[in-house]
N, C-alpha and C positions, 0 to 999 in steps of 0.2 A: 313414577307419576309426575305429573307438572307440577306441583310443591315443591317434589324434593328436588328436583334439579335447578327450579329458581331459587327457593335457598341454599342448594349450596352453591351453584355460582355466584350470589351475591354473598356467600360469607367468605370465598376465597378468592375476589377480585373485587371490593367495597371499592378502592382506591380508583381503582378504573372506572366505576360505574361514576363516581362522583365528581370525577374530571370531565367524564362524557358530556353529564347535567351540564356544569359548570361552562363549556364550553358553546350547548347548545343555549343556554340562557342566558350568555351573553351575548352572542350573535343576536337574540331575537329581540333582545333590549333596543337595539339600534334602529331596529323596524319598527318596536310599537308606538314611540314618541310620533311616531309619521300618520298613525289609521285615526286622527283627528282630521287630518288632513285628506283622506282615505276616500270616508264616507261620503254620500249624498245625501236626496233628501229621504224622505221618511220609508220612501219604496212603496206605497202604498199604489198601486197603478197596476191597469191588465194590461201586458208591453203588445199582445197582439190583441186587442180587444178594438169595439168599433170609435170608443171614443179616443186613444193614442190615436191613431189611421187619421181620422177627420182631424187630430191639432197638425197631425204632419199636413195634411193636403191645402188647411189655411196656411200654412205657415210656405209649402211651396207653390202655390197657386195663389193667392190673395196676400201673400204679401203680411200674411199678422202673425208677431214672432210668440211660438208657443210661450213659452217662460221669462218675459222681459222683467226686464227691470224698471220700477215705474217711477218720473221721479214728480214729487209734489211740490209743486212750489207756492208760495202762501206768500202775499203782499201784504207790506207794513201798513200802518195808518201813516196817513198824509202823503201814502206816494201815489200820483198819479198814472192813470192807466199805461199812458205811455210811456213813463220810464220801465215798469212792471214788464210792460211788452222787450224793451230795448234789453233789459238785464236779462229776461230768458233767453231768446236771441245768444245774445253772448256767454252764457252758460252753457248752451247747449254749442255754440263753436266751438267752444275747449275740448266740450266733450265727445265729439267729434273725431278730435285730431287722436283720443286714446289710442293704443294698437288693440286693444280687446273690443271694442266697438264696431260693429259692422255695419249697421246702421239706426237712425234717431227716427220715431215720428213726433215730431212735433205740434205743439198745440197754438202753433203761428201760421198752420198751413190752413188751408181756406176746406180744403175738406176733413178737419179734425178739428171745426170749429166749437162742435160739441163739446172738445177737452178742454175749454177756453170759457172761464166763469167771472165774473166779476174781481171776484178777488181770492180767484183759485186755479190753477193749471195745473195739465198733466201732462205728461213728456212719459214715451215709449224707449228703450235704450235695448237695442240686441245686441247681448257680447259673446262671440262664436270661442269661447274658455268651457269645456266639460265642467261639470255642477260641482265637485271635487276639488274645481284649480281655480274658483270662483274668488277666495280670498283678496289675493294681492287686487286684481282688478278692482273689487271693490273699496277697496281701499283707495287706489287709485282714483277713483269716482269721484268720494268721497273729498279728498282733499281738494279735486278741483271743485270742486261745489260750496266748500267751507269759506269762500273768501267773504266778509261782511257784504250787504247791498240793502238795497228795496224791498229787499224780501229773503224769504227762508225757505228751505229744500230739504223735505224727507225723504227717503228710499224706500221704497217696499217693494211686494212680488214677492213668488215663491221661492225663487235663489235666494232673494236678502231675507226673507224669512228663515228658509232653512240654515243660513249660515247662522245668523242668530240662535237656531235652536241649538246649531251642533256645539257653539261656543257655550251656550247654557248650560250643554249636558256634563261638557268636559269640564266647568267649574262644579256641577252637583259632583259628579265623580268623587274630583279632589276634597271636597269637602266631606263626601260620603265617607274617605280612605284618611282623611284625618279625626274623624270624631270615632269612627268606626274599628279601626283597628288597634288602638289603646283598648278599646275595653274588649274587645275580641281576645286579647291577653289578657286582660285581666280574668276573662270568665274561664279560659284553660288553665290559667294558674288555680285557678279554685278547683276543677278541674282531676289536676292532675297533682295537687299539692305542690308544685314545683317550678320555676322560670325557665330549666333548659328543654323539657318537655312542651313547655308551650311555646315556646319561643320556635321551636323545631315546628311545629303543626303550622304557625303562622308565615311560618317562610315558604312549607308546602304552598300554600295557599298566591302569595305573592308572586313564586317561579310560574304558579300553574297559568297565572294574568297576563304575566310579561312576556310569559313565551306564545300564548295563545292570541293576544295584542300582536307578535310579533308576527306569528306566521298568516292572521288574518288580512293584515295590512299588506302582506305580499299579494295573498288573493284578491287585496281591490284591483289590480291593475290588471286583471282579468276578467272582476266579476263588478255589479252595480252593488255597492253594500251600503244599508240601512243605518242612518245615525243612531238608531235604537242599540246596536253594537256596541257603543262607548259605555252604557251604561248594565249592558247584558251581560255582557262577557266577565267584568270584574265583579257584579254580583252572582253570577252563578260560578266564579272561579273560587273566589273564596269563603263560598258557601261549601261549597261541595268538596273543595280538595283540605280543606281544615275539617269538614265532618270526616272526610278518607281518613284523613291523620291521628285525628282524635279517636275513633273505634278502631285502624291497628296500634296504636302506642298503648292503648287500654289493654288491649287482650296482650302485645306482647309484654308490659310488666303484670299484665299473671301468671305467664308463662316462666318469665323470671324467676318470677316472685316462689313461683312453685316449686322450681330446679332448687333454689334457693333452700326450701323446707325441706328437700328431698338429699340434698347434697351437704347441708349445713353451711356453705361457704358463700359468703356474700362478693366477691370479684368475682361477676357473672364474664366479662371479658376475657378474664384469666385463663377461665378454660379453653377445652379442647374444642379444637374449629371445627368438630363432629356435634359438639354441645350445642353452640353456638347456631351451628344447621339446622338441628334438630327443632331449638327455640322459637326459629324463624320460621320452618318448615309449619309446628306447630300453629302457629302464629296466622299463616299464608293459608293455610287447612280453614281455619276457623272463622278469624275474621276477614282477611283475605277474599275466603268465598263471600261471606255478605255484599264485602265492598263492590265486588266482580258483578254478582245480582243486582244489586242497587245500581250499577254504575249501567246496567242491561235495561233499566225500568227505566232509567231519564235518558237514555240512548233512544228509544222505543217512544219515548211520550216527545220527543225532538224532534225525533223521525217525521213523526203524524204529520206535524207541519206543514211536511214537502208537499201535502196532499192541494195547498190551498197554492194555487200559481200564479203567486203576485211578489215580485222581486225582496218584499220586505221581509218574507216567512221562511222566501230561500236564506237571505245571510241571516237573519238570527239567527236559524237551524243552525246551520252553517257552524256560526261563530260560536254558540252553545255546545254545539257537539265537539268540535276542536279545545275549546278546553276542559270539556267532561274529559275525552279521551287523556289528557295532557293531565290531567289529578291524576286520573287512576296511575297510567302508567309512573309517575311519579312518586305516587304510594307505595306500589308494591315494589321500585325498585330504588330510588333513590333514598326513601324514606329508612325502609330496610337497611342499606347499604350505611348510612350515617350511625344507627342503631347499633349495628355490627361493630362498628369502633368506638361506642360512646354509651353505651346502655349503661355501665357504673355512676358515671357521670350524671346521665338523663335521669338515671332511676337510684339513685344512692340514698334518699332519704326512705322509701316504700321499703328497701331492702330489710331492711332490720325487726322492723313489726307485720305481724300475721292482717291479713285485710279483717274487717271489722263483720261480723257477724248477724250483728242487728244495726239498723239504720232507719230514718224515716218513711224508707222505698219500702221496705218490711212491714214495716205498722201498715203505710198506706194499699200494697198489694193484700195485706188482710184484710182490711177492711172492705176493701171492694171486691174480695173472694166469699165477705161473708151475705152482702145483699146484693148480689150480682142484678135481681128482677127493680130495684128500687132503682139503682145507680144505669142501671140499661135506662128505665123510662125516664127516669131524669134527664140523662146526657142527650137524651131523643129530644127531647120536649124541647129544651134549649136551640139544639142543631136547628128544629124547623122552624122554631123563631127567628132565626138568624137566615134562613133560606124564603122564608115569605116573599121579603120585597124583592125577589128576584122576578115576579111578575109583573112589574113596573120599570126595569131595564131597558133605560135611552140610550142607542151605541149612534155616532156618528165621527165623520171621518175627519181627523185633526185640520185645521185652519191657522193661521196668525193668530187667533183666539188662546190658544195654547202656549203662548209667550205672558210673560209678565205686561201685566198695563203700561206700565213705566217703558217700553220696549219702544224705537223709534215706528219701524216695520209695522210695529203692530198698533197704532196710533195710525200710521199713513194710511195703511186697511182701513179699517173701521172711516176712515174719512171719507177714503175711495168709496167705499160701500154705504154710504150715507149721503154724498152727491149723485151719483149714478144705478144705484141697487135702488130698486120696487121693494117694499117691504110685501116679505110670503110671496115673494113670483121667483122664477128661474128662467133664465134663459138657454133653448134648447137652437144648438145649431145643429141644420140637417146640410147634408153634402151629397147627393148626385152624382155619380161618376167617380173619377178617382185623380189617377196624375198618368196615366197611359194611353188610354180608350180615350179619342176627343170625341167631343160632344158630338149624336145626332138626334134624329127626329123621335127616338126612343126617351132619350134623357130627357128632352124638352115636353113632354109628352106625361112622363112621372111625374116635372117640375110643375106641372099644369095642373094635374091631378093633387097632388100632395099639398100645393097651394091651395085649392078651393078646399078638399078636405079639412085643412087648418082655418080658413075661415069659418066653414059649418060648427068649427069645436066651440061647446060653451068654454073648455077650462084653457080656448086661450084668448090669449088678451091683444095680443097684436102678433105684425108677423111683416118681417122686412124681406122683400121676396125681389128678382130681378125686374116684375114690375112695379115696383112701389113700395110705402109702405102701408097697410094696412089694416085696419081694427077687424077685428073678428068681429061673426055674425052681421055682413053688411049687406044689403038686400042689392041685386041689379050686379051683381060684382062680373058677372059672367062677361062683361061687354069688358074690365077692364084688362081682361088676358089674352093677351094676342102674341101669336108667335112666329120670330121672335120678340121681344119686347120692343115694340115700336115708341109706346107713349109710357110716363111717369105719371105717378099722381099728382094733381096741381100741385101739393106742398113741396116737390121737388123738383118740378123739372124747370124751372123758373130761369134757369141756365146753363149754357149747355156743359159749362166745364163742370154744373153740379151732377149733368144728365150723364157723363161720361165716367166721372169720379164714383159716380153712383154703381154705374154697370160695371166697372173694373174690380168693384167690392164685391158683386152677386157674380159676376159672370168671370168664368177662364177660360182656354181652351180644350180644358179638361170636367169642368167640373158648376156647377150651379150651386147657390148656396141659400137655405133662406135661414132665418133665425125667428125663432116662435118663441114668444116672451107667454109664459103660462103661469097657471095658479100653483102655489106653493112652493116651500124653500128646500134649496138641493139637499137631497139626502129623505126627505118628506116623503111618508109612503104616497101621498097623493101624487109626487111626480112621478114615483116609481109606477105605481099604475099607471099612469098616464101613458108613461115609454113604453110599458109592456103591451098597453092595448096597440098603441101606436105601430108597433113591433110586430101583432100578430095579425093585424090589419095588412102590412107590406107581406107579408106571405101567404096571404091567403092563397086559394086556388083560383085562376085567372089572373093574377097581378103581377106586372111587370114585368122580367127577371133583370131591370136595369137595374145595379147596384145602388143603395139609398143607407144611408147611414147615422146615427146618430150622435151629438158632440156637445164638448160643455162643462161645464164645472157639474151639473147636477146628473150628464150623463156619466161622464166618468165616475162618481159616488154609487150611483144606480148598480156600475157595472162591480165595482167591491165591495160594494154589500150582499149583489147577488153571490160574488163565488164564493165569499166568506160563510157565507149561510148557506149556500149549496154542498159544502165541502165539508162543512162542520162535523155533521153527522160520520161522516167518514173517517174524518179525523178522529171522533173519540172512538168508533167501533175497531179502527187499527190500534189506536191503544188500547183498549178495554183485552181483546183478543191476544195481543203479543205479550202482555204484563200478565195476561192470565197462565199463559204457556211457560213463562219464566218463570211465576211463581211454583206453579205445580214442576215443574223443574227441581225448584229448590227446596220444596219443603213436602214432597209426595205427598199430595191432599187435594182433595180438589174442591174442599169448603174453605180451606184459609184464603187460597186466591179469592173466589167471591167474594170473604168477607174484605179483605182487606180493600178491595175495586172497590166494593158498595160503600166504607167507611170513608174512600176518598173522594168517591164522588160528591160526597153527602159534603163534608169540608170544603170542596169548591164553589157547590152552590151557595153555604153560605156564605163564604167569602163574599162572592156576585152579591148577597144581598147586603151586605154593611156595605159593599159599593157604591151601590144604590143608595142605602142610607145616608149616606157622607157625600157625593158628587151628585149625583140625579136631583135628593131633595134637599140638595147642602145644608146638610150639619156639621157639627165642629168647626162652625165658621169658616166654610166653603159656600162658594158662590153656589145655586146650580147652575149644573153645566150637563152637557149630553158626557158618555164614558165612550173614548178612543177605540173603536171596534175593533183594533188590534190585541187592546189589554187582555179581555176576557179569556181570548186564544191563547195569549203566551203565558196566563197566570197558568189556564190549564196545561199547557205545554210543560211549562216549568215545574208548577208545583204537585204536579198528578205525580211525575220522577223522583224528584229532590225528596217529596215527602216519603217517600219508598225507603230511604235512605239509611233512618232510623227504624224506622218502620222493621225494614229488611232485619237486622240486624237484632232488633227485641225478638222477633219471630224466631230467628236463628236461635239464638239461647235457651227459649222455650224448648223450641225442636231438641239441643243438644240432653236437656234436662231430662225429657219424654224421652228419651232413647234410654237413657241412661237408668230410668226410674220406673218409666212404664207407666204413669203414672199422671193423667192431666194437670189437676188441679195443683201438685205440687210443681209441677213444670210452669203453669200459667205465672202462681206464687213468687218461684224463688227467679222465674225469669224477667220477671215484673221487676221484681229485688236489686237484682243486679242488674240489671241497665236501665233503672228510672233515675238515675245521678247522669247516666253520659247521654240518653236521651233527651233528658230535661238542656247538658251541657250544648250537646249537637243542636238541638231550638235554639238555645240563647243565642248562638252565635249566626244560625243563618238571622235571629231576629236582628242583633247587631248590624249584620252586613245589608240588609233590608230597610231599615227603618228607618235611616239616614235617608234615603230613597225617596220616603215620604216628605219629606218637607223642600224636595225639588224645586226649581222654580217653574220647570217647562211641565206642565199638566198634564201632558200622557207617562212620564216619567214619576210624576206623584202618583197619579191612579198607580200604576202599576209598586211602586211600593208600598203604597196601603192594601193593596188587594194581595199581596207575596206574606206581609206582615200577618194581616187577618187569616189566611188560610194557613201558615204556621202556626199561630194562637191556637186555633181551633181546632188543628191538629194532634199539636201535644199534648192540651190541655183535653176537651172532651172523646177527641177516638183512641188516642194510645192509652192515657193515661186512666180512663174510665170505662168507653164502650169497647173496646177489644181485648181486656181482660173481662168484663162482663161477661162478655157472650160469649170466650171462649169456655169460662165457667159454665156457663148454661149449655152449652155444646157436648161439653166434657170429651169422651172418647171419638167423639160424632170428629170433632177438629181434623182426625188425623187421617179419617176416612178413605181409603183409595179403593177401586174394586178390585178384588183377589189379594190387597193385601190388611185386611183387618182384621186386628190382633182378637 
């Protein structure tokens, strides 16, 4: 069988197997210090969707760089306009001369006179550096910017955005991995009675980070990876690979422990390398399979991910599964293998006294064996209290907002969007054609129609079109559209270099552009209707078939909210379906999987609703704020698996008990008994490695540690620890139920 031949070749080659580790985990040390450097931005985008398409064909037809860098520049008091003017100017020569810089718009040029305020400018900077190698350049920027003058210069944009996020995340990290892994040891030492034992769990944990850091960073340089990465991977590495650790080192000093009572001799080492095998084998048989299960259930709830096809869901998966895979395999071979030459050592204080008989996990599984109807409706009534405000659930899509106040970037935003942003409006660019097909009588003919159409709309407000620009709902408009555009509106055609600067902005040789300024803010279901009627207007029967497109900060939102919420359902029905097939796998029953599905989904939702209550209507002294419509996905992603984990593993015991006794309620009882110390131990510590999380500074990185935290609480506390014994009690034989095989 597969047991026995991994323990025995890990009880007669340890030394090998732990040079192998050694060797792979230091090679990958050297990569992981790099995948800070790695990442982009949040991934959050549909790479072939219609709003990507339109930034590309502004950006190669008209000349507007998707993702610039914006710089602000802010005049002293007492400097007059014309020095104010002369210092930008010269600022922007320098900047200029960068080699990252490909080109500046300026807010000294006569058609960018709009970025040009009293005592406010804005300067466009494209630097043709992948989002990844954005660093050094900006830095560079920077210092040429910082010389004293007439005035002051902030950076913002979504590259100087994201880099600020990534450097935020990698100090929460560090801070997360200093507060967090002292007491992650301290709570195994409680544990396990002992320091070499915990100490071993907590290095599982650190190899599983540093090698799964290591080899993700090799796949950036292949793949687009998500800065959510920095902070995923080392909480689900040493969540997961110290819960591995911690449920085999459990089970193998009882295996010990047992040889031990059976054999009378405490140098468990001393014996024979058949003993030793056998220990291990045991060991691999028992909790081995749980870990393997468990490790099959966050495999599976990872998996679902893929389902939603937006570059941010790939590399988390990605990076989550790389080091799920990377604990396990490290559990069952390295962990083993160290075990093999050091169990005296690890386990030398257990050896001598018999495990203890009664405990508070005894008192406590009685008592919730003895009103299992009481403790059911209780645990219930709670759960949907905590599930309620999930009806009230604002997701939207991370911004600059998501930075600390204090942040330059996000101060420059907020400025930018307070000089030139409509409050509740969006700007929607529409695009015509593409970058192949030039233009003819087809396209100008869409252009014709799609403009008068946007006049007739009440929800929009204006609309800059190749002939003009102009306010919706204007009566007589019909005389102003001639083709091709001969005449401007009087507010701009007053000269020709405006009349030409003008046309080179709407018109290519490819492509028409108009921009429709409408009612409400991106992400706003009002826009969202808006684009959809928009959208099944262009396709109706008889329209066009010249390509027309939609683009924008509120289109692009439009387009990830749509696949996130289109996808969803799929995504929990592949997990709901795989985790039900592995369980009844594991435990032949086809009620335990239900129940255990139904106990987790009930936990997630409430999670969602203390999210709500905490971010949505800020409590706990939280702003409100909308919740990152990534979180909810990867909470369930994560913790639908990870919670399986323990989970797995109580179930397992039960099971061994019921076999062995026949017998429910003493199987619920004594398995309750015995693993409500290293279930309560396995919570502490994912809560440990979680909780630090929460007090992040970058807000989708909070959300999401308050939302991992609340969904362990609620886990350990009201479904393992009270409704899953409940109702296995009220169940009774019913539990084990398969057809054709009940006892």
């Amino acid at each position: 069988m597969g047991y026995r031949r991994l323990a025995a070749f890990i009880s007669r080659y340890p030394r090998f197997i732990i040079l192998c580790w050694v060797f792979i985990i230091g090679m990958s040390a050297v990569w992981a210090w790099k995948l800070p450097d790695m990442v982009q931005d949040h991934g959050l985008k549909q790479v072939h969707g219609d709003a990507q398409a339109v930034e590309l064909v502004l950006e190669d037809e008209f000349g507007s760089p998707a993702d610039p860098v914006i710089l602000v520049f802010e005049k002293k008091e007492n400097t007059s306009p014309l020095q104010f003017r002369q210092w930008i100017k010269d600022r922007l020569t320098q900047v200029q001369v960068l080699p990252a810089v490909t080109s500046i718009t300026s807010p000294l040029d006569v058609s960018e006179r709009g970025t040009f305020q009293d005592h406010r400018a804005y300067a466009l900077v494209k630097m043709d550096v992948p989002a990844h190698q954005m660093g050094p350049p900006l830095e560079q920027l920077r210092a040429v910017l910082a010389t004293d003058g007439p005035g002051t210069v902030q950076l913002t944009g979504k590259t100087v955005v994201q880099q600020d996020v990534n450097h935020l995340s990698f100090r929460d990290l560090e801070r997360a991995e200093m507060v967090g892994l002292p007491i992650v040891l301290i709570v195994l030492c409680f544990a396990f009675r002992g320091l070499y034992a915990a100490l071993i769990a907590v290095m599982m944990g650190i190899s599983a980070v540093i090698t799964a850091m290591g080899v993700t960073s090799l796949l950036g340089y292949h793949l687009e990876l998500s800065n959510f990465i920095i902070n995923v991977i080392p909480m689900v590495g040493m969540a997961l690979s110290i819960d591995f650790a911690l449920i085999i080192l459990s089970r193998y000093r009882e295996e010990v422990q047992r040889a031990y009572e059976d054999e009378g001799k405490a140098n468990v080492t001393g014996r024979s390398l058949d003993m030793q095998s056998e220990i291990l084998q045991r060991t691999l048989r028992t909790a081995g399979r749980a870990v393997l299960f468990s490790a099959a259930c966050v495999f599976l709830g990872l998996l679902g991910l893929l389902w939603i096809r937006l570059p941010m869901f790939l590399s988390v998966s990605l990076g989550a599964v790389i080091v799920l895979l990377l604990s396990l395999l490290l559990n069952v071979t390295l962990l083993p293998a160290l075990l093999s030459l050091s169990a005296d050592r690890v386990f030398r204080r257990k050896l001598v006294h018999s495990l203890p008989r009664r405990s508070v996990w005894h008192r406590w599984s009685a008592m919730v064996m003895k009103r299992p109807v009481s403790m059911a409706i209780g645990g219930t009534v709670v759960l949907l209290l905590c599930v309620y405000p999930v009806t009230r659930l604002e997701l939207s899509v991370p911004d600059a907002s998501s930075l600390p106040e204090r942040m330059e970037s996000r101060q420059a935003a907020e400025q930018l969007q307070h000089d030139f942003g409509q409050k509740n409006t969006s700007a929607i660019e529409i695009v015509i054609g593409g970058q192949q097909e030039r233009l003819t009588a087809s396209h100008w003919q869409m252009a014709h129609h799609k403009a008068r159409q946007l006049l007739q709309d009440s929800d929009v407000l204006s609309i800059v079109s190749p002939w003009g620009l102009f306010q919706s709902n204007q009566n007589g408009s019909q005389s102003l559209f001639q083709i091709p555009p001969l005449a401007l509106t009087p507010s701009i055609e007053s000269k020709e270099s405006t009349r030409t600067a003008w046309l080179r902005s709407t018109v290519s040789d490819h492509s028409i552009r108009l921009v429709a300024t409408v009612h409400g803010e991106p992400g706003s279901e009002q826009v969202a209707d808006w684009l959809e009627q928009m959208r099944n207007s262009d396709h109706a029967p008889g329209s066009n078939n010249v390509k027309l497109r939609y683009g924008g900060e509120a289109a692009k939102q439009y387009e990830i909210m749509q696949e996130v919420t289109s996808q969803l359902p799929k995504v929990l029905l592949f997990v709901v379906v795989t985790n039900y097939l592995v369980l009844l796998a594991a435990f032949r029953s086809m009620l335990i999987p239900i129940k255990a599905i139904v106990m987790n989904l009930l936990s997630l939702a409430a999670s969602f609703g203390i999210l709500v209550w905490v971010f949505n209507e800020g409590h706990l002294g939280m702003e409100p704020s909308a919740i990152a419509i990534m979180i909810p996905v990867f909470i369930a992603g994560l913790v639908f698996g990870i919670s399986m984990d323990y989970g797995v593993f109580m179930l397992s015991r039960i099971q061994e008990v019921y076999k062995r006794t026949g017998d429910s309620d003493v199987a619920v009882q004594q398995g309750l008994a015995s693993t409500g110390r290293l279930v309560t131990s396995a919570a502490a510590i994912l809560l440990v490695v979680t909780v630090p999380f929460a007090f992040a500074e970058v807000a989708g990185v909070r959300q999401l540690g308050i939302g991992i935290t609340a969904a362990v609480l609620i886990d350990v506390t009201l479904i393992r620890l009270i409704l899953v014994p409940a109702l296995m009690k009220l169940m009774g034989r019913w539990n084990w139920w398969l057809p054709g095989q009940m006892k």
